[in-house]
PLY file of the C-alpha trace (Angstrom):
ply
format ascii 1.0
element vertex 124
property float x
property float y
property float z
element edge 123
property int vertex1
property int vertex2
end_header
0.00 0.00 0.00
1.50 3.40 -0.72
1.04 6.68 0.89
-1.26 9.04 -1.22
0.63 11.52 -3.67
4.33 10.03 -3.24
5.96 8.00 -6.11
7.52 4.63 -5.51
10.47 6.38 -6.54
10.89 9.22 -3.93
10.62 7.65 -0.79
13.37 8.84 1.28
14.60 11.87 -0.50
13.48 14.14 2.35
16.18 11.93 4.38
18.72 12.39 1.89
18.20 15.88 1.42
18.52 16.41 4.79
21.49 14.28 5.16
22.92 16.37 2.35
22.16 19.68 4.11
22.75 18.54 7.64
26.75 19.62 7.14
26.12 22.70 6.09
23.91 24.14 8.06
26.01 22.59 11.47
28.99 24.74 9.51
27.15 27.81 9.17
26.41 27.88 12.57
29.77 27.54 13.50
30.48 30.74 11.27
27.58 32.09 13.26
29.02 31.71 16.41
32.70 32.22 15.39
31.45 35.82 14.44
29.69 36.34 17.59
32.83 35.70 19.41
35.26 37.76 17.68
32.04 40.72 18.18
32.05 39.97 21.39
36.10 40.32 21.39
36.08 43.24 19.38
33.66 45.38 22.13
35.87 43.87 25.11
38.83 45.52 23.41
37.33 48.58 23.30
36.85 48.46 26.93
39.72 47.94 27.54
40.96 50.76 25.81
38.78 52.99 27.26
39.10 51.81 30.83
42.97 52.37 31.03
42.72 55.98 28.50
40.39 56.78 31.78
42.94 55.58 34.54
45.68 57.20 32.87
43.62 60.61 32.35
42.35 60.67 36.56
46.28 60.41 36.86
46.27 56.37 38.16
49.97 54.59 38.13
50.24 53.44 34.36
51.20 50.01 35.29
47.80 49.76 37.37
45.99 51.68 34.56
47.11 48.62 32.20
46.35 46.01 34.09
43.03 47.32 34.48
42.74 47.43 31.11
44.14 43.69 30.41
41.67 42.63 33.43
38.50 43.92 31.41
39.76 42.89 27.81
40.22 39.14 26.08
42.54 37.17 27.72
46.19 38.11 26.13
45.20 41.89 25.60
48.53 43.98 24.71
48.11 47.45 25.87
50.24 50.38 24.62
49.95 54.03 26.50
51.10 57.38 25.18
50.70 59.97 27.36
51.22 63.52 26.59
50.08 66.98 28.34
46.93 67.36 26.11
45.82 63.81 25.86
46.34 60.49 26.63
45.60 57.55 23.72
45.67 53.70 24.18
46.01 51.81 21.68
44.84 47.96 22.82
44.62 44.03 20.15
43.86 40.80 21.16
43.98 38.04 19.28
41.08 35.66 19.17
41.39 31.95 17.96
39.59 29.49 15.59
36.68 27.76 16.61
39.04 24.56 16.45
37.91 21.17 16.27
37.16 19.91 12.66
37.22 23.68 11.82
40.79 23.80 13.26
42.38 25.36 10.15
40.06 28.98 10.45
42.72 31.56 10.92
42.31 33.33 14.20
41.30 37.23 13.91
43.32 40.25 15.58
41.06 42.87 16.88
41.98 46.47 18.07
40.94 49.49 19.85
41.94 52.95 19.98
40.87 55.27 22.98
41.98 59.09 23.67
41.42 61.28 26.23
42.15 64.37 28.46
43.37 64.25 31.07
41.77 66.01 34.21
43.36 68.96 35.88
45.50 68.68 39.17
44.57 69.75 42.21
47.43 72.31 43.00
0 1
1 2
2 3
3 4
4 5
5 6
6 7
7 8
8 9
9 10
10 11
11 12
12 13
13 14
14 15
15 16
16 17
17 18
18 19
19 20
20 21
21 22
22 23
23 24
24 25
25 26
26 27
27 28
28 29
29 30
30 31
31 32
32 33
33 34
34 35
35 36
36 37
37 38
38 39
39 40
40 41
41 42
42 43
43 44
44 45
45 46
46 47
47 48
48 49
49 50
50 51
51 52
52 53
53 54
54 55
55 56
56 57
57 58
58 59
59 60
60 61
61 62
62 63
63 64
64 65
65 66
66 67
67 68
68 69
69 70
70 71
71 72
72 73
73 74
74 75
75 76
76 77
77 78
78 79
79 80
80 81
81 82
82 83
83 84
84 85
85 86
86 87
87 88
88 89
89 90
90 91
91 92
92 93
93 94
94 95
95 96
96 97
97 98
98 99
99 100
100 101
101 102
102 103
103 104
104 105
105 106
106 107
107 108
108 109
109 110
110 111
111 112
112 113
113 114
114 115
115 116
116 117
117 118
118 119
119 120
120 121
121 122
122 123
């Protein structure tokens, strides 16, 4: 007995058209999420940069200014500080790796931030 409206011939392709598309759309997602997390790096830098161009502009010890700024960034965040009379700017990357696993080979991404700012006035 066969099911009303399907051919002999095409039972199963649903199966194998989803066993053909199954791959893809589990590698897509990966994409999706491998996206998301270098986003998600990308704003974290930025805080970072911010946080220590706002340490360094209240007048905080650079050295605690940057490692407030590696404590709120990626893991691995390299911080570089110039501070001059007018402003201070921070400059902050972070690299961010592959997803790994079977998509191992992905390059990992290098994301940076640049922050300025002045820096407040001294109580004299």
């Amino acid at each position: 007995m066969r099911a009303r409206g399907v051919r002999r011939g095409e039972r199963g392709a649903a199966t194998a058209e989803l066993v053909m598309v199954l791959p893809m759309l589990v590698a897509v997602t990966v994409g999706l999420v491998w996206l998301l997390s270098v986003g998600a790096a990308q704003l974290r830098t930025i805080d970072a940069a911010r946080e220590t161009a706002r340490a360094m502009a209240r007048g905080d010890d650079p050295s605690s200014a940057v490692a407030r700024g590696q404590q709120v960034g990626p893991s691995g965040t390299r911080i570089r500080v110039s501070a001059g009379a007018e402003e201070v700017a921070v400059d902050a990357s972070a690299s961010v790796r592959g997803p790994g696993g079977l998509f191992g080979w992905l390059p990992g991404v290098t994301v940076h931030a640049h922050a300025v700012a002045e820096p407040e006035p001294t109580a004299e």
